[in-house]
DRENLUM-481833 format. One record per residue: residue in one letter; x, y, z of N, C-alpha, C, O in turn. Coordinates in steps of 0.05 Angstrom, whole numbers, plus 32768, in hexadecimal, padded with zeros to 4 digits. Example, Ala and Ser with C-alpha at 12.3 -4.5 7.8 and 13.67 -1.06 7.14 Angstrom:
! residues 2
A81087F8E809C80F67FA6809C81087FBE809C811D7FBE80A9 S81017FD3808E81117FEB808F81028001809D810C801780A1 
***
This chain:
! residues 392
X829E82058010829E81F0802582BA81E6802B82BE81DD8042 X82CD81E7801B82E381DF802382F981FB802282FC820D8012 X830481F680388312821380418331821C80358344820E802C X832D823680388348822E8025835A82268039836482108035 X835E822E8046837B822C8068836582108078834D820D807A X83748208807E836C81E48088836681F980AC8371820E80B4 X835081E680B9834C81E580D0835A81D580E5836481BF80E2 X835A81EC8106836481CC8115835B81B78116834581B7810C X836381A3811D835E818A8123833C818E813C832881818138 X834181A38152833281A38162831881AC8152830381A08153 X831E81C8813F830D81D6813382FA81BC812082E181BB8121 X830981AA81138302819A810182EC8182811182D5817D810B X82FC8176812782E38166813882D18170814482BA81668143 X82D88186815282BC8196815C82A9819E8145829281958149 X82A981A98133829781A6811E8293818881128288818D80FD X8293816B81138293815F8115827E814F8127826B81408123 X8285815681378278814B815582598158814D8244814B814F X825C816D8147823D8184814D822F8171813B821B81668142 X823C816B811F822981648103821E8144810D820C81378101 X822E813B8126822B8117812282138119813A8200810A8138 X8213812A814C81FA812A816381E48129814D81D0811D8157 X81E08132813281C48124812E81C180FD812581AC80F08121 X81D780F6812481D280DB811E81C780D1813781CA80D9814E X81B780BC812C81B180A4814C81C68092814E81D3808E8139 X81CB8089816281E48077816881D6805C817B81CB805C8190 X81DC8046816881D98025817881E3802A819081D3801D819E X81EE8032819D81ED802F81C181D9803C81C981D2803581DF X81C9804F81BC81AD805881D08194804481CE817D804581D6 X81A3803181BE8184801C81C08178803281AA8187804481B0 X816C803A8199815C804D818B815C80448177814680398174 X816B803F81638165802F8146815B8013814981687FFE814E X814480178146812F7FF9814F812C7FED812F81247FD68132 X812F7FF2811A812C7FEF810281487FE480F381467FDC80DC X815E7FE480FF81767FE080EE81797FC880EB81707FB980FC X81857FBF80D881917FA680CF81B67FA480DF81C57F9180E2 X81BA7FBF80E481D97FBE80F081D77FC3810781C17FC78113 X81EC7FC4811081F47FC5813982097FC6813882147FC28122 X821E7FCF815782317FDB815A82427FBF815C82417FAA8169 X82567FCC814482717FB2813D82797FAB815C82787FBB816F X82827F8E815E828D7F82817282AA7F93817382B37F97815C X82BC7F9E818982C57FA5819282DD7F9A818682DB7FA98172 X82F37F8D818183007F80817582FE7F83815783127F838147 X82EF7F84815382E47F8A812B82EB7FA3812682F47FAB8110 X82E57FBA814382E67FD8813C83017FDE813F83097FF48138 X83127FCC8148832D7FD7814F833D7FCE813B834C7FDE8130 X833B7FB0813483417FA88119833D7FBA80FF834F7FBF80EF X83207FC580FD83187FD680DF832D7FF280ED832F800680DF X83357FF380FE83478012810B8366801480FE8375802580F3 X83657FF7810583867FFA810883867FF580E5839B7FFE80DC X83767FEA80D083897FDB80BA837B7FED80A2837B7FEA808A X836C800580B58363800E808F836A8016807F835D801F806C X83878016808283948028806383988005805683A880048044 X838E7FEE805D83917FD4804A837A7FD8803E83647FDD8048 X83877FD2801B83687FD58003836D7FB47FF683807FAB7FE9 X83567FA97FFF834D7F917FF783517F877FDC83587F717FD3 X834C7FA47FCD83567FA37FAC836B7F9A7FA383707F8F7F8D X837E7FA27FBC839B7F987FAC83AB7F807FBF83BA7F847FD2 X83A17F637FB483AA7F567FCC83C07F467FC883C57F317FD5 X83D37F527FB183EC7F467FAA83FF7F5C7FBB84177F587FBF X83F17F717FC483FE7F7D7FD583FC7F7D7FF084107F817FFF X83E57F7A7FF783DE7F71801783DA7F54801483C37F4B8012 X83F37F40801483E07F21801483DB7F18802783CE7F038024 X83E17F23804883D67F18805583B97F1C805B83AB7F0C8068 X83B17F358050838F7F3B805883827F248040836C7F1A8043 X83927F20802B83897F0F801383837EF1802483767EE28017 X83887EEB803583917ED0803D837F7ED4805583707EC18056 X837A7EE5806B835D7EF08074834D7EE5806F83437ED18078 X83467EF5805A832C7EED8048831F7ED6804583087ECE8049 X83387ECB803A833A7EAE802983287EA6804783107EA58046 X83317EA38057832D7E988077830D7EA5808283007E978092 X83067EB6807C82E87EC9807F82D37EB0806982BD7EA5806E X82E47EB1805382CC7E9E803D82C87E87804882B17E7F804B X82DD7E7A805082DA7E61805D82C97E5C807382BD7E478076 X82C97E72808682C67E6F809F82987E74809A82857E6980A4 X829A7E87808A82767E8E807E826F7E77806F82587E6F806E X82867E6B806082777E5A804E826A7E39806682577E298064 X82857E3C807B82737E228089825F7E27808F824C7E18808C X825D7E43809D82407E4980A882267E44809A820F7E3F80A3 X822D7E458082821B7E3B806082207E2E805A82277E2E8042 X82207E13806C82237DFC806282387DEE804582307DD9803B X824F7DF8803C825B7DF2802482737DE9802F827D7DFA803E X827F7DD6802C82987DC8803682B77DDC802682CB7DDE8034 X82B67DE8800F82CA7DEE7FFA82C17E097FF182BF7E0D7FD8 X82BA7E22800882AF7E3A7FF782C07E4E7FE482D87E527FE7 X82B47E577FD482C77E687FCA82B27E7E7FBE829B7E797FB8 X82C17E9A7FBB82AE7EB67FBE82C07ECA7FC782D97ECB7FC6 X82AA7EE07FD282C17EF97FD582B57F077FE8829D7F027FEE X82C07F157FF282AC7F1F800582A77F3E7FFA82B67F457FE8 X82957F50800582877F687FF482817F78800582807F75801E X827A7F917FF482717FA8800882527FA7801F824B7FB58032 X82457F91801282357F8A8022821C7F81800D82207F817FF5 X82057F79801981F07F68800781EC7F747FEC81EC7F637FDA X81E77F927FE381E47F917FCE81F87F8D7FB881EE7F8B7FA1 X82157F8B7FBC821E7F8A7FAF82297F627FA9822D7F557F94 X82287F5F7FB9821F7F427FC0820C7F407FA782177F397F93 X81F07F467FA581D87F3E7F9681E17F427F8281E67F307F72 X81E47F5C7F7D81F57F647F5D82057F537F4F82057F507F36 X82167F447F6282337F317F53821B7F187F51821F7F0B7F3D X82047F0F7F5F82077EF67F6181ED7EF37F4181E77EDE7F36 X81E07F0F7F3881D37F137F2381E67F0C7F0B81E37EFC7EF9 X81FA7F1D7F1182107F1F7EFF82127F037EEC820C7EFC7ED5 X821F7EF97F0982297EDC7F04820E7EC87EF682117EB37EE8 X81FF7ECF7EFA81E17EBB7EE981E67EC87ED481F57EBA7EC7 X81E07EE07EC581E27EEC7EAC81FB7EDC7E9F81FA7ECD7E8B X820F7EE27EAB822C7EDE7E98822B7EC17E9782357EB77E83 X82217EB27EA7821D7E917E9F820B7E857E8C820A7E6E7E85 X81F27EA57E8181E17E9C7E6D81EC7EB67E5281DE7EC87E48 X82067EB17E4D82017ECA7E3D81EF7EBC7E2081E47ED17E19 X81EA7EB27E1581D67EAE7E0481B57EB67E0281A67EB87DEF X81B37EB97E1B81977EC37E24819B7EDF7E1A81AD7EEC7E24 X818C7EEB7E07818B7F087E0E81777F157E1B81797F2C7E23 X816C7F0E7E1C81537F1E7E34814D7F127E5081377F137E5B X81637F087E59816A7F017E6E81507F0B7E88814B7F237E8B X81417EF57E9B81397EF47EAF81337EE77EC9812B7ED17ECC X81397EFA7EDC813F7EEA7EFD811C7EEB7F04810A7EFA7EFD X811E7ED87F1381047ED57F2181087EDA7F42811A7ED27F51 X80F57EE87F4880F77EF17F6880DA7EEE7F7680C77EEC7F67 X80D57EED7F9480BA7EEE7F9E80C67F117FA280DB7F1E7FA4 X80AA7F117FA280A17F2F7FAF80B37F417FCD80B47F597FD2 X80BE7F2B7FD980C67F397FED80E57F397FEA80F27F3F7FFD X80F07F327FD581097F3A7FCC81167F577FDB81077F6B7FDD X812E7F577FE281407F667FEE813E7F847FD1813A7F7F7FB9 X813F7F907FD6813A7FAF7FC481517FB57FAB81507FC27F96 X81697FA17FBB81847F9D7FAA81807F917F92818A7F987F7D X816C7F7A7F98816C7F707F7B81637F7D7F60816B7F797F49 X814E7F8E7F69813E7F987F57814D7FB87F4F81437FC87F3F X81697FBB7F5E81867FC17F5081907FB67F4B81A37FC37F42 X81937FA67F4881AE7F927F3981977F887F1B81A27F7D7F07 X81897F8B7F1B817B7F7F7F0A81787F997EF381757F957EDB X817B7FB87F0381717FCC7EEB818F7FD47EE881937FE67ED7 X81A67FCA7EF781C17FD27EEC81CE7FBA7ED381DC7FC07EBF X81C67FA67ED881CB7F8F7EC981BC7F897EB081BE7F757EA2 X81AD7F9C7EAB818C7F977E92817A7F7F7E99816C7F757E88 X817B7F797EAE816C7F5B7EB081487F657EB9813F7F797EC4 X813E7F547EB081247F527EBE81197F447ECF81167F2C7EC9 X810F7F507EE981087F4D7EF580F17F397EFC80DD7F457EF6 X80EC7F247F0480CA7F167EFB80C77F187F1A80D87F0B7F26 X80B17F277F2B80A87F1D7F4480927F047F4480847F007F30 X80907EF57F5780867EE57F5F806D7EEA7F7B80747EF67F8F X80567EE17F79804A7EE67F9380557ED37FA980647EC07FA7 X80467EDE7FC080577ED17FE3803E7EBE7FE4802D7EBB7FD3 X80407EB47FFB80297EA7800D80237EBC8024802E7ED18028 X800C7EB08033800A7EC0804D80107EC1805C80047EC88070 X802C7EB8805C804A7EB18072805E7EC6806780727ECA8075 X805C7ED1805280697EE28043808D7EDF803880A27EEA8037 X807C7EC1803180997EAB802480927EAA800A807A7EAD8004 X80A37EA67FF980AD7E9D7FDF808C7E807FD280887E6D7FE1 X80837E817FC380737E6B7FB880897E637F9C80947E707F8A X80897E467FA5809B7E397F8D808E7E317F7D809B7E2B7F69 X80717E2D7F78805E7E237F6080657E4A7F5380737E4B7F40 X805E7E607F5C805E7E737F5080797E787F4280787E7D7F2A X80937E787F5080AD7E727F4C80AB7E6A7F2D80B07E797F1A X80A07E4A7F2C80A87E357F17808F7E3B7F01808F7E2D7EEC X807C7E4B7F0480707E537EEE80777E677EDF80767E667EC6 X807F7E797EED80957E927EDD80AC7E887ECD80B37E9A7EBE X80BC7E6F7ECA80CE7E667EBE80C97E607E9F80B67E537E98 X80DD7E6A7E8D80DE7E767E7280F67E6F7E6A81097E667E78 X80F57E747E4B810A7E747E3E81247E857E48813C7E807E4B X81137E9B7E4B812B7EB37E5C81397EAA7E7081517EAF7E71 X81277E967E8E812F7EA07EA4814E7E987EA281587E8A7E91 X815A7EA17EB581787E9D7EBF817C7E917EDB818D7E817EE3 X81687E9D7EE881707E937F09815D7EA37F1681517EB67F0D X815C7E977F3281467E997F42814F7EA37F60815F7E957F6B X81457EBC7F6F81557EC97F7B813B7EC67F9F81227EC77F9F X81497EC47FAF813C7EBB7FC381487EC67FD7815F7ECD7FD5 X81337ECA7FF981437ED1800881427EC98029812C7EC68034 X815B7EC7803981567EBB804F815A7ECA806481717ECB806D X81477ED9806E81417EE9807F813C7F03806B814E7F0D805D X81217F0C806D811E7F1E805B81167F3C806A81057F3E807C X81227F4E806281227F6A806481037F6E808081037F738098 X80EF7F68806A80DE7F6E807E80CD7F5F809180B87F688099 X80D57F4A809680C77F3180AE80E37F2580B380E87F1C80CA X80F77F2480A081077F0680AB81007EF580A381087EE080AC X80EA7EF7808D80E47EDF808580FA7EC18072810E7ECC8069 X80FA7EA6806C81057EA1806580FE7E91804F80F87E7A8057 X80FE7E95803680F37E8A802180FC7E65801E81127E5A8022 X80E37E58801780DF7E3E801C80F67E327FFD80F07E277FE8 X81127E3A8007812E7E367FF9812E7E137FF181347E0B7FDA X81277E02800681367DED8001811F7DDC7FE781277DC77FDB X81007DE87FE180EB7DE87FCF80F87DED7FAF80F97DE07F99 X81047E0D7FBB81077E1A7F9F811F7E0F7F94811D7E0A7F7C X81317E0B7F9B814B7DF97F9981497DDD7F8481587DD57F73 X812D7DD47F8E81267DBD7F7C81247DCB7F5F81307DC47F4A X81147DDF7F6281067DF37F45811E7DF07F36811E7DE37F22 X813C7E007F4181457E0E7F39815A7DF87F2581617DF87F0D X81607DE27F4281727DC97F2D81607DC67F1681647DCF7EFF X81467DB37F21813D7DA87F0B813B7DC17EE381397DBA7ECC X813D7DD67EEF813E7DEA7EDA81627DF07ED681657DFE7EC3 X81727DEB7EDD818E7DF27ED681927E0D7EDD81A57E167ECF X81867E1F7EF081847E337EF281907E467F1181837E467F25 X81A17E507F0F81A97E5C7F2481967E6D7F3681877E807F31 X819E7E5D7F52818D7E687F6B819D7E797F7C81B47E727F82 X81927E8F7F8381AC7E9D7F95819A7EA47FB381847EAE7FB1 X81A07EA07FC581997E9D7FE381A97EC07FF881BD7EC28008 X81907EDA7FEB81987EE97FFA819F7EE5801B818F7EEF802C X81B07EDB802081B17EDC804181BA7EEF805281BB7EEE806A X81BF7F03804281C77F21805481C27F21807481D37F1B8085 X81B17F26807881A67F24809B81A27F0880AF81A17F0980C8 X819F7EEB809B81947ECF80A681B37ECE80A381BE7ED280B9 X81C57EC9808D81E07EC7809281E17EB480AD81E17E9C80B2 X81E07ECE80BC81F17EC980D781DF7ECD80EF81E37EDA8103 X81C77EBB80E581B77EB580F581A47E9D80F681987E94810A X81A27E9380DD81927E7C80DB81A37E6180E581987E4E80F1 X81BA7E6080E181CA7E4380E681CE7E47810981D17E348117 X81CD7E66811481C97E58813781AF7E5B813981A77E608150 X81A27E59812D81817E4F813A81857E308135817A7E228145 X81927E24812281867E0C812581A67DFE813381AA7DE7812C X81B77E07814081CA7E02815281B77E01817581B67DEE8185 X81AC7E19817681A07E22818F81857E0E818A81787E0B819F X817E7E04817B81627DEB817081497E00817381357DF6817D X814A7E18816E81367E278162812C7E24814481177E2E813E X81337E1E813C81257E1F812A81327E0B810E814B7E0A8112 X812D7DFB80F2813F7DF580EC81387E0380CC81227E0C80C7 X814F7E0380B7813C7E1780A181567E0C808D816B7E098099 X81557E078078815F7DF9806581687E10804D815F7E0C8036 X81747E218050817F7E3D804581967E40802F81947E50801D X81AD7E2D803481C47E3A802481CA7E1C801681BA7E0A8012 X81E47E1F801281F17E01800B81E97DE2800B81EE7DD27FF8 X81DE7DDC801C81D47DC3802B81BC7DC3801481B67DAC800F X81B17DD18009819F7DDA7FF681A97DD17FD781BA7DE17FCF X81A47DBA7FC481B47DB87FAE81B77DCE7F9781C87DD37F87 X819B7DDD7F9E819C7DE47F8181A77E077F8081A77E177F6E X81B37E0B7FA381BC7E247FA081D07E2D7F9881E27E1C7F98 X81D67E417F9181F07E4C7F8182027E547F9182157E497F9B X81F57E747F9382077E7B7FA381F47E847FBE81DD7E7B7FC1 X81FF7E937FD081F77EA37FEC81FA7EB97FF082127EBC7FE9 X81F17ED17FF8820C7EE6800581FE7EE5802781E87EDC802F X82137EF3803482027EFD804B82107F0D805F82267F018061 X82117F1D806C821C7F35807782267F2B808F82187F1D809D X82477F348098824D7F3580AC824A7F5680BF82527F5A80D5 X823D7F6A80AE823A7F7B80B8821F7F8080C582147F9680C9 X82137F6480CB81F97F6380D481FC7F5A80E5820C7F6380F5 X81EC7F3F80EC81F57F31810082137F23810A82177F178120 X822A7F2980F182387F1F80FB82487F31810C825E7F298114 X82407F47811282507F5D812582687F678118827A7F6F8126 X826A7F6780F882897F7980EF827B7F8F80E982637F9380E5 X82937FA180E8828F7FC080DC82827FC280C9827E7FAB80BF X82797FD180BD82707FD580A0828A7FE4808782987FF68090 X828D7FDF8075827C7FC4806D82837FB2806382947FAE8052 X82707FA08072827D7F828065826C7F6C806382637F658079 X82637F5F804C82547F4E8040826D7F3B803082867F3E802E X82567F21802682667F0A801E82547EFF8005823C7EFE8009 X825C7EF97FF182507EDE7FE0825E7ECB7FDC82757ECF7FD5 X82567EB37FE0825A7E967FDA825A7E8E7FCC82447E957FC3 X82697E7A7FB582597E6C7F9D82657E517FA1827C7E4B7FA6 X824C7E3E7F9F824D7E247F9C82667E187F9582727E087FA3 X82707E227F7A828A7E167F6C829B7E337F5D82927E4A7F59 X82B47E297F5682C07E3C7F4D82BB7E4D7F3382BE7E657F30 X82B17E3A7F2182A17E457F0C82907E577F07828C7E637EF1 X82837E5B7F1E82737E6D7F1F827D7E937F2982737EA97F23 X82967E8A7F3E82A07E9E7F4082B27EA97F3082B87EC17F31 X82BA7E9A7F2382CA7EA47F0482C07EB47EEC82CC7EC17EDB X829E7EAD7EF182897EC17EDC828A7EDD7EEA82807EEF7EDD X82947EE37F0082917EFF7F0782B77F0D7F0A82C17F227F11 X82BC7EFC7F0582E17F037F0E82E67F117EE682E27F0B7ECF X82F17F227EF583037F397EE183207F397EE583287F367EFC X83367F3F7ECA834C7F3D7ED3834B7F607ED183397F707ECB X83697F647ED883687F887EDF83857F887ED683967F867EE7 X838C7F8B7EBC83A27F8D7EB183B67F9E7EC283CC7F937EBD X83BA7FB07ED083CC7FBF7ED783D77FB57EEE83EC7FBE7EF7 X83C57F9A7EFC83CE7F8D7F1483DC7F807F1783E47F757F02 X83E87F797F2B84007F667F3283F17F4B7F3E83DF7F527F4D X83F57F2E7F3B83F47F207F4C83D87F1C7F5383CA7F237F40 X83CA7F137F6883B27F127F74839E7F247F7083867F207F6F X83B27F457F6983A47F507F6783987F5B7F4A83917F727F47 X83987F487F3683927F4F7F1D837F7F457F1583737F4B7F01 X83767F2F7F2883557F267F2383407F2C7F3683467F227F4C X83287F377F3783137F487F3E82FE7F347F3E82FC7F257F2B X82E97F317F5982D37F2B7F5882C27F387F6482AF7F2C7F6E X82C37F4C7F6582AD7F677F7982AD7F767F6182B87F757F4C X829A7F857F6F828E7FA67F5B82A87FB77F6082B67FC37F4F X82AB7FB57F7A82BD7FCB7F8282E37FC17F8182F07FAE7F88 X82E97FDC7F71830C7FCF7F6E83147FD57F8D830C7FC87FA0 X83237FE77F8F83297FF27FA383117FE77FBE82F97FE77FB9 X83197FE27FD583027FDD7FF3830A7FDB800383217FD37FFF X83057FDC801A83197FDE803483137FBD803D82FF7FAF8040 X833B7FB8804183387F9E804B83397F9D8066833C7F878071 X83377FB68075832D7FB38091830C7FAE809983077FA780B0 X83027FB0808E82E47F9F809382EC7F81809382E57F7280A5 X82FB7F78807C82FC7F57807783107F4B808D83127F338091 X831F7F5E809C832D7F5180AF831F7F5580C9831E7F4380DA X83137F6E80CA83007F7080E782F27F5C80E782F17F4E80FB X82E47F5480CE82D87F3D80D482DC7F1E80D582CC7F0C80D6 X82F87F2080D483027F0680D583097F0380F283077EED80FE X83137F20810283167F1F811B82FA7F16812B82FA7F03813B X82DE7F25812382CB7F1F813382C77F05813082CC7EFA8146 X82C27EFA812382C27EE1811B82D37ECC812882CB7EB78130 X82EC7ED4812A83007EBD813E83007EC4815683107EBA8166 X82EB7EDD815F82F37EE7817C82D47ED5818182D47EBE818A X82C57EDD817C82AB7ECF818582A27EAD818182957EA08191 X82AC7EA3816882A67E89815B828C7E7B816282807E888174 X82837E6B815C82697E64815C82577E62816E823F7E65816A X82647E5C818582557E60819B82557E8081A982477E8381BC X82617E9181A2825A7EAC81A782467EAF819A82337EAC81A9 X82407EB4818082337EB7816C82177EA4817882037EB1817D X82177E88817B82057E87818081FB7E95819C81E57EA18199 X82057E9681B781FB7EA581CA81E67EC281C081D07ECA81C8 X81FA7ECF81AB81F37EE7819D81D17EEC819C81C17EFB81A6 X81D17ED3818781B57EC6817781A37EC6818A81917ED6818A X81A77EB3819F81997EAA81B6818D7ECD81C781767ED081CF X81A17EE181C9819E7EF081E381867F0381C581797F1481D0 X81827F0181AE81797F16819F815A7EFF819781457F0A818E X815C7EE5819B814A7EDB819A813B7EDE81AD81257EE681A6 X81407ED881CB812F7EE781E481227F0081E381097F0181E5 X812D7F1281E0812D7F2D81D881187F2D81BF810F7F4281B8 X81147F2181B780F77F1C819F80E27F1F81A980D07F3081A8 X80EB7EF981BC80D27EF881CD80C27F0A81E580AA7F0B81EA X80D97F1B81F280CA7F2E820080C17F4581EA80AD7F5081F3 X80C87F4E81D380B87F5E81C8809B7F5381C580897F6181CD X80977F3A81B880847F3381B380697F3181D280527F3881D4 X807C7F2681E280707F2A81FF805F7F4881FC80477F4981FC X80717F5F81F880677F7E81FF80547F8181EA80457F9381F2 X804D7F7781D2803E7F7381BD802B7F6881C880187F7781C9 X80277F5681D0800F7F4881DC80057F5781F27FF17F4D81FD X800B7F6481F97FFD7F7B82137FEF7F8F82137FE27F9B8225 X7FF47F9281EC7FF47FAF81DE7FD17FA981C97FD57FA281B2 X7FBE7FAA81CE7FAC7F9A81C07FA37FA581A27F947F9B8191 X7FB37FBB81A17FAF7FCD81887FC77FC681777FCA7FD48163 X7FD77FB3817F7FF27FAD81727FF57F95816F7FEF7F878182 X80007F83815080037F65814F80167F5E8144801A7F6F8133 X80267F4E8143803F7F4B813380327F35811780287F1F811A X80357F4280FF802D7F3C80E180317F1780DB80237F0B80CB X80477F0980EC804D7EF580F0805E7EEE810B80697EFE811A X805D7ECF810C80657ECA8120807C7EC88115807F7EB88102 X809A7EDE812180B17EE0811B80C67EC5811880CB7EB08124 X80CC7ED0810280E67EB380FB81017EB08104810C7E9A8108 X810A7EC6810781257ED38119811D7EEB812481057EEE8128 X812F7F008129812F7F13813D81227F28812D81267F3D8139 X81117F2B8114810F7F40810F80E57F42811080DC7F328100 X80DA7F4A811880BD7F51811980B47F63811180BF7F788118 X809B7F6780FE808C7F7280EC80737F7680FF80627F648102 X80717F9C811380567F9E811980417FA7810D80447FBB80FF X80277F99811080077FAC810680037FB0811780077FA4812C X7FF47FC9810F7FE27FDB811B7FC37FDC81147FBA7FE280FF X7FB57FD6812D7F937FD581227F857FE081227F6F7FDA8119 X7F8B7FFF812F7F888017812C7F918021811E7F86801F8107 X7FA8803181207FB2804B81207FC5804581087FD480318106 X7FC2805980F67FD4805C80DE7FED805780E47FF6806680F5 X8001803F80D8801D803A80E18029805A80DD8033806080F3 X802B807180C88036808880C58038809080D6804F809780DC X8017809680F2801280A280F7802E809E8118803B80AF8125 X802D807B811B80368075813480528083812A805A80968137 X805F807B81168078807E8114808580988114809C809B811D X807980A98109808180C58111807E80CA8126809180D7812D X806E80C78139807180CC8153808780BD8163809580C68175 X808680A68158809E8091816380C580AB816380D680B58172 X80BB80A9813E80D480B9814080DC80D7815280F280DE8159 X80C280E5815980C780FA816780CF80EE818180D880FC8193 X80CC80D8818280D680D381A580EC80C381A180EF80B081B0 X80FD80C5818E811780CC818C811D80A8817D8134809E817D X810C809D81748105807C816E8112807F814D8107808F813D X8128807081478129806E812F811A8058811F812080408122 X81048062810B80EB8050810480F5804580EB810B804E80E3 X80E7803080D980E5802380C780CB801580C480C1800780D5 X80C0801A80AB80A7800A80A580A17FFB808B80948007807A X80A77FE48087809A7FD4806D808D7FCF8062807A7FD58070 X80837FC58048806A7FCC803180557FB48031803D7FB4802C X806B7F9D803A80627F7E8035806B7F6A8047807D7F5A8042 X805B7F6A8061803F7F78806180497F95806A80627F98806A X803B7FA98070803C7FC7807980377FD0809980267FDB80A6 X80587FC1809E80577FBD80BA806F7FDA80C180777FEC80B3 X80747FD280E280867FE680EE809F7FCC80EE80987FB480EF X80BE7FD680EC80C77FB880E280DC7FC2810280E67FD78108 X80DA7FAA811080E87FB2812680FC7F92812580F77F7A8123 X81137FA4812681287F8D812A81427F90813D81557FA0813A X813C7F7A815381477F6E816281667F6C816281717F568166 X81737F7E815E81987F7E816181A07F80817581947F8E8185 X81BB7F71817F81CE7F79819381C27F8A81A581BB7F8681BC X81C17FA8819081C47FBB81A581A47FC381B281A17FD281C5 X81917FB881A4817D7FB781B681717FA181D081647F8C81D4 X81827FB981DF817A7FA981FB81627FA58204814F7FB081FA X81617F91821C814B7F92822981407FB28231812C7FBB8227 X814C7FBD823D81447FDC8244813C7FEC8234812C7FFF8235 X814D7FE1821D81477FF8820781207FF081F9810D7FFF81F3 X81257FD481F9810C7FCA81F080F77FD181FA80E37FD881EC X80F97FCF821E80E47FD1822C80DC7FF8822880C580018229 X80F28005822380E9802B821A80DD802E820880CC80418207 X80E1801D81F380CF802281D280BB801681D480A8801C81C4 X80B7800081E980947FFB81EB808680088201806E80078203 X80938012821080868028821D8080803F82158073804D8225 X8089804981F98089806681EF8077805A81D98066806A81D2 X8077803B81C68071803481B48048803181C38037803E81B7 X8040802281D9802D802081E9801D803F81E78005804081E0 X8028805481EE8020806A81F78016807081CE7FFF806D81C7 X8026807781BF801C807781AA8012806E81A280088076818D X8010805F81AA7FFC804781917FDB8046819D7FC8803F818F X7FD9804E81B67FC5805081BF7FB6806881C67FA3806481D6 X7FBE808A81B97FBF809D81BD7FB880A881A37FC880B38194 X7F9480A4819D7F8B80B2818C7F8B80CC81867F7D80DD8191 X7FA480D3816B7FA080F081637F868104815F7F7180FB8154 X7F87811B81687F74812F816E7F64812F81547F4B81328155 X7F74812C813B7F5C813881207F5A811C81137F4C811880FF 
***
């Protein structure tokens, strides 16, 4: 596979080009399932120009060090915390991983250490939990497919450590009833961590835009920490995620020094040493290019864009959405026809699909790059399937 005499440049992209025509690409409208969308324009030129900067070493790049510093600040208002401090990451799971971490290393006396989660926990956790030795305790939902805090606070033990929750969840968007469990978690001394990966950077302009209002991060006493992705809704490159912690203390349970370093760069709070600090500055660019009222317009044009899906859902009588959506992301049933059955066909008509367990929906989510046009093609191709009983 690798040659001995190097190829041209032409030889090298044209083979290149051939291998990438099978990816789907966010400008065709086609990935109806993603959690990402195409970086804001400014972010892509930013992550262009600065990637030989590694985040790892920021006694040597201090101005991307000082970036950053400015990225934490700028997420932590959005999460309500007047004084944030954290790091930013390769994105949610590694986020989840540090913020496990950080509960374990604050109970090292515990040895059989356990996090409590509802059922609809992000998939990361239940990695971070088999990389860390921790155990796992699930919790049942309601039929809103939120978090129950009487179930929460009955699972609590000698073991537990902390209680792991999430705001906007993988498969509805749902948002766990945080500002409940928060009570649990003080009154227990027990660290709460608030997956916000995808709500991040979407729940605080709903209740800007007065859609909706939801009591999620900071403003919350008994939460710890947060993470939540600017490579989602907040339009940076990938990749780039963030965690928050309440106070400094807490981020000091995950900070390592790195003897061979110089300066800034000898203490560590990520998984990863080495990382490109062009994600952390693209996203400091998107971020000061758009500021809150971009961002909220953002929210707003992907919240519409809900509502006409749901519109084309209601037309469709063999099709229902599992709940009434909380943000931009919707969970369809089917009252017929085997979800497998729609989705492979979806995918042969060129539809990039996704389907969830809980409940066992088609998970269609509302990004940037799904336009109106694009929307109105996948329920016209989605219509025709769904209503087009297979022969056997």
């Amino acid at each position: 596979m690798l040659n001995e005499q190097g190829l041209s440049e032409e030889q090298v992209l044209s083979r290149l080009n051939s291998l990438l025509e099978n990816d789907a690409t966010y400008r065709s409208g086609h990935p109806v399932a993603s959690m990402s969308t195409i970086p804001h324009s400014i972010g892509s030129e930013v992550f262009y120009k600065t990637m030989e900067k590694n985040a790892g070493r920021l006694h040597t790049f201090k101005g991307s060090a000082q970036v950053e510093c400015e990225v934490i600040a700028m997420i932590g208002e959005l999460l309500n915390l007047e004084n944030p401090v954290g790091s930013t990451t390769s994105g949610g799971t590694e986020s989840n991983i540090l913020a496990m971490l950080c509960a374990r290393e604050s109970n090292k006396k515990i040895q059989e250490p356990e996090i409590i989660a509802p059922r609809t926990v992000h998939s990361s956790v239940d990695k971070a939990a088999w990389l860390l030795g921790i155990k796992l305790v699930k919790t049942p939902i309601d039929k809103e497919f939120k978090a129950k805090p009487k179930a929460i606070q009955k699972k609590i033990n000698e073991n537990t450590i902390g209680i792991f929750t999430t705001a906007g969840t993988t498969y509805l968007g749902q948002i766990d009833p945080i500002d409940k469990i928060g009570k649990i978690a003080q009154d227990n001394r027990l660290h709460l961590h608030v997956d916000a990966a995808f709500g991040g950077f979407v729940i605080p302009f709903l209740r800007d835009l007065g859609i909706s209002h939801h009591q999620f991060a900071f403003e919350v006493e008994g939460v710890t920490s947060v993470s939540s992705d600017p490579h989602k809704m907040g339009l940076a490159p990938i990749p780039a995620g963030s965690l928050i912690f309440r106070s400094k203390k807490f981020l000091k349970k995950i900070t390592k020094k790195i003897p061979y370093l110089q300066g800034a760069s000898a203490t560590q709070s990520t998984i990863l040493g080495t990382r490109p600090a062009g994600a952390i500055l693209a996203t400091w660019a998107v971020m000061k290019r758009l500021g809150k009222e971009g961002y909220r317009q953002m929210v707003l044009q992907c919240i519409e864009n809900t509502q006409i899906a749901l519109n084309r859902l209601e037309d469709n009588p063999l099709l229902k959405p599992a709940i009434k959506p909380v943000m931009n992301i919707i969970g369809i049933k089917s009252n017929e026809l085997p979800l497998e059955y729609i989705v492979e066909n979806m995918e042969k008509r060129g539809w990039r699909m996704a389907t969830s367990p809980k409940p066992h929906t088609m998970r269609l989510v509302l990004m940037p790059h799904v336009t109106v046009g694009a929307l109105n093609a996948f329920f016209n191709d989605l219509d025709q399937v769904s209503t087009t009983i297979p022969a056997d």
